[in-house]
N, C-alpha and C positions, 0 to 999 in steps of 0.2 A: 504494500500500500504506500502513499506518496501524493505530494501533490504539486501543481502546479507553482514556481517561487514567479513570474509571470503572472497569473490567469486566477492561482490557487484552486485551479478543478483537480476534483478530485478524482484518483486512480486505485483503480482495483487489478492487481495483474496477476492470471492466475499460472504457477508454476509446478511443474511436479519437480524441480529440483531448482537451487538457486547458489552460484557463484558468487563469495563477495571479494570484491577486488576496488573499492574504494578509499585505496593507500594509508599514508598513516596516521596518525591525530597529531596534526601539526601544530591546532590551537591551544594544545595542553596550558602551556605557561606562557606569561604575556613577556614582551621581548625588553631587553632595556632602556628599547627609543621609547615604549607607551605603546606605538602604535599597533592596534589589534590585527591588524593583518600585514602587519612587517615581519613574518616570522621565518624561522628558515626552512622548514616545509613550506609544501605550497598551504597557503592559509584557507583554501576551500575544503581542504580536507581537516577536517574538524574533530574527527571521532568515531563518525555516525555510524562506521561499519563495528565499532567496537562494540559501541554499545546497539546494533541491533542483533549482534551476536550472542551480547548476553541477554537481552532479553527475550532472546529467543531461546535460552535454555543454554546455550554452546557454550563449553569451558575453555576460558581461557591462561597464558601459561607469561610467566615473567613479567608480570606489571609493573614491579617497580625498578626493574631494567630498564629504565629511560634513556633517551637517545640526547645527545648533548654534543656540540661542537665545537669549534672554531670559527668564527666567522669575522668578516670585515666589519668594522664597526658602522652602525648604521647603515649596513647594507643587508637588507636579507637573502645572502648567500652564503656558500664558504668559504675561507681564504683558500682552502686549495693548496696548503704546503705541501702535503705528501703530492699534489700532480708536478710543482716544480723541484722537489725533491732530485729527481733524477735528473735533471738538468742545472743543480746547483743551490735551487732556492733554498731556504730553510727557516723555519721559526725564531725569532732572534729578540734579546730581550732591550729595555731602552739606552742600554751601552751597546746593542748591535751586535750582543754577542747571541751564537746558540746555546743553547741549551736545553734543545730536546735531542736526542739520541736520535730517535727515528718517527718523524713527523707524520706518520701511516694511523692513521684510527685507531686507539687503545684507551682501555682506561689506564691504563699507567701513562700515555701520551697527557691525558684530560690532565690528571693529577698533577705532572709536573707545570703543566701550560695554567694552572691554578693557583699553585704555591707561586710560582713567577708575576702571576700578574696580580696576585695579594700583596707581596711583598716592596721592598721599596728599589726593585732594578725593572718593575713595571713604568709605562705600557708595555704590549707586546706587540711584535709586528712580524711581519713578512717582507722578509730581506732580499729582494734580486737586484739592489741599485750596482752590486759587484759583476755582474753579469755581462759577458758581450754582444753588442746590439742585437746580433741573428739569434742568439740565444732568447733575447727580452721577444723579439718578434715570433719567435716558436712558439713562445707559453703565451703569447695574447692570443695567437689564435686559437688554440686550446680553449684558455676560458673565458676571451671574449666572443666565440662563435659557436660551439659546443655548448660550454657550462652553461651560464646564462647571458645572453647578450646584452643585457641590459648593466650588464657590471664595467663594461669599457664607456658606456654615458655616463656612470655613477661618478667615477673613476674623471673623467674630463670636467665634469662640471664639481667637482672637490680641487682642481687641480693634480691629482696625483699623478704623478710619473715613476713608472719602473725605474728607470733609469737613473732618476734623483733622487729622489726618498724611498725609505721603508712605508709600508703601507698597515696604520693601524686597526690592531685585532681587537674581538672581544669576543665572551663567551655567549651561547647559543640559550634561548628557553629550554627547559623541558619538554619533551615529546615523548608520542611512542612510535616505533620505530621500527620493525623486525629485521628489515631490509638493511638498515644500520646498526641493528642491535637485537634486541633479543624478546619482545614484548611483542605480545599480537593473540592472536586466538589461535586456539591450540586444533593441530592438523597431524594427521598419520601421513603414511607414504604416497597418498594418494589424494591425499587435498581435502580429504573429508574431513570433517567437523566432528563432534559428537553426539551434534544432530543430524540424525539420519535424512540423507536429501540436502544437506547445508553443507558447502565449500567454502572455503579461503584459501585467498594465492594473494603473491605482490606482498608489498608492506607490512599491510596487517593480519598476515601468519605469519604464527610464530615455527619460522626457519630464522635461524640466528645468521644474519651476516648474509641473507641471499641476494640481494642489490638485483640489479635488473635480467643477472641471466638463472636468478633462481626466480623472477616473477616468471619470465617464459615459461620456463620450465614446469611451475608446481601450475600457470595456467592450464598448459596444454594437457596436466596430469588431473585437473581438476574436470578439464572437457571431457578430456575420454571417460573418466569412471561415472561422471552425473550421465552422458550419453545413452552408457548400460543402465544406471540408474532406471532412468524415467521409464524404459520399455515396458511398456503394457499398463505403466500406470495413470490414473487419472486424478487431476487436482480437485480436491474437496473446497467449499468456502462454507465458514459459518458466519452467515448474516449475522447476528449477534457482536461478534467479536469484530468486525469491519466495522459495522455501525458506532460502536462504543471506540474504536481508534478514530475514525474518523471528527467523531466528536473533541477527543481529545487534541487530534493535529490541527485542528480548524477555530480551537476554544479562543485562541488571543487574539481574532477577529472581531469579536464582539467583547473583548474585555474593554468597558470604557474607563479610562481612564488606570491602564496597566503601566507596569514597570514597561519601561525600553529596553529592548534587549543587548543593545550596546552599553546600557551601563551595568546591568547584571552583567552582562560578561566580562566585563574591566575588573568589576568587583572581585568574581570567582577567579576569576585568570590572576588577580593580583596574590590570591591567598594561597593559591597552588604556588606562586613564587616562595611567601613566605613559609612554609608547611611544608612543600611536600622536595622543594629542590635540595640536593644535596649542598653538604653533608646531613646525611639522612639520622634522624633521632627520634624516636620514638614519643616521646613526649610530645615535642612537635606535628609527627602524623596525627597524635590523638585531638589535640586541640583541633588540627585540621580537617577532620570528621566531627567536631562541634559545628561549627564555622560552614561545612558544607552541607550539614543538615539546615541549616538558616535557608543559604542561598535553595536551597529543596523549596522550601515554603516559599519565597522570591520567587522560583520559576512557576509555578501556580495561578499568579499575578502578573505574569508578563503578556504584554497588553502588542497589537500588530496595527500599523494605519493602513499597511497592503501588502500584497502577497511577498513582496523582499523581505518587509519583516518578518512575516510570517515562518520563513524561513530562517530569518538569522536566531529567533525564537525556540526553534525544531534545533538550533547548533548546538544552544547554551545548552538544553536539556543532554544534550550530547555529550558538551565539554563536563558535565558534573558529573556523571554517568562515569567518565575515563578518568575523573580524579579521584571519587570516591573509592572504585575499583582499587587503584593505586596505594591510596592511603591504607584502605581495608587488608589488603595480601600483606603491605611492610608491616602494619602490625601484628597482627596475628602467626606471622612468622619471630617476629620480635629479634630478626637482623637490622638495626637502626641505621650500619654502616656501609652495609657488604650487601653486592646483588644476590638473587636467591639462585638455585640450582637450577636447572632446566625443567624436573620433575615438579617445580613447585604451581599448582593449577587453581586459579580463582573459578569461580561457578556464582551459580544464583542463590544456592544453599548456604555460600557462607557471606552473605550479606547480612 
């Protein structure tokens, strides 16, 4: 079910099996600029697949393995050290020196790129002003045409030059992230869910570290077994339960006078910074499941003037859903510091 962010008509679509490949929750934690959709995920992907996974019954696996980066400051992208890496670049602190070993995605990477930029030989930057021109000219077209294009306008209109300066870093929101880490809804060898007829591939399955040629892959492994699936089956619908979603996806149309959904989301996105981002502490998750049972009652009251809102409204419910999740697994494991093992699986049970 779903409905128009346009028109707001409403869809009923009926399936005998269903794939979700709607990436990763980029919206988790709100970025350092403020801005709600300056994140380093793409900021349309919100969660939604996370949590219609679990309310749909599907167990999911590593929630409080959050995804966290590098990136350019006030750019929502990443700096990209480990791609200039082999070419020379390197992470380097505000004396220009390095001091990361090996600039490739790790949490021992995050950790030392954290104590450096806490400390007092921060900021931190990315270093290729050492570089020789054809060198500088290789890696822009790398990540100014590849990565994202829009990083060689950010890049022009700040002034920055490879060649001149170091170019400064900072660290990323929370997210969840499979495809970078390790949190997603939990999938067997064949893409299957733990509800029977429910897939996930891409992002948000939990495959730790599968980037884009493990979304291929658990896709097409996702096609073929729902394929077999569906034969000879027929999709049921209970009016009942359509009706009563419907009401509910449709409810902040007629809220008059409802909360905005941009400001609950600041709200919530702000607490998930304070709560839930590392270093992770238990006490901290717990207030933050006070705190998120509030904004619960908040989303109840969020009020839509048209169908964009009505949408951004359908996110919040989404982002709380993927924080709650989060807080809920770190505590109840009561590792305040350390990511959890593979085997560790959230569900609907243990909300």
């Amino acid at each position: 079910m779903g409905f128009d962010c346009r028109s707001a008509d409403f869809y009923v679509i009926r399936a005998r099996a269903v794939i979700l490949c709607c990436g990763a929750a980029g919206r988790l934690g709100l970025p350092a600029s403020g801005y709600l959709m300056g994140t380093y995920e793409n900021p349309t992907n919100a969660g939604d697949s996370y949590a219609m996974a679990y309310h749909a019954g599907a167990e999911l696996a590593n929630l409080e393995c959050f995804q966290i980066n590098p990136l350019i400051k006030d750019y929502n992208g990443p700096a990209c050290a480990y791609v200039t890496g082999p070419f020379g670049g390197y992470t380097a602190n505000g004396r220009g020196e390095r001091f990361i070993e090996c600039d490739y995605w790790s949490g021992q990477m995050m950790w030392e790129f954290y104590q450096e930029f806490q400390s007092g030989n921060g900021p931190v930057f990315l270093k290729l002003d050492h570089l020789a021109e054809e060198t500088i000219q290789t890696i822009e077209t790398i990540l100014h045409t590849n990565e994202r294009p829009s990083r060689g306008r950010f890049h022009a209109r700040r002034g920055n030059d490879y060649r001149t300066r170091m170019i400064e870093m900072h660290i990323s929101e929370i997210g969840f992230c499979s495809g970078h880490s390790a949190s997603g809804v939990w999938v067997d060898e064949h893409a299957r869910t733990s509800v029977q007829g429910l897939y996930a591939a891409g992002d948000m399955a939990a495959v730790p570290h599968n980037y884009m040629l493990g979304a291929f892959t658990y896709g097409w492994l996702a096609g073929e077994d729902a394929a077999g699936h569906v034969a000879g089956r027929a999709p049921t619908l209970d009016a009942s339960q359509v009706e009563q979603e419907r009401e509910r996806m449709l409810a902040p149309l007629s809220c008059e006078r409802g909360l905005p959904p941009a400001q609950v989301e600041y709200k919530l996105r702000r607490f998930v910074n304070d709560y839930l981002q590392p270093l992770k502490v238990t006490r901290r998750m717990e207030i933050g499941l006070q705190r998120f049972a509030e904004i619960r009652e908040d989303v109840e009251r969020l009020g839509a003037a048209n169908p964009h809102e009505l949408m951004r409204a359908a996110e919040v419910a989404a982002i709380l859903d993927c924080a709650e999740m989060a807080a809920r697994l770190a505590v109840s494991h009561g590792e305040p510091l350390g990511a959890l093992p593979p085997s560790c699986r959230f569900s609907r049970a243990q909300r």
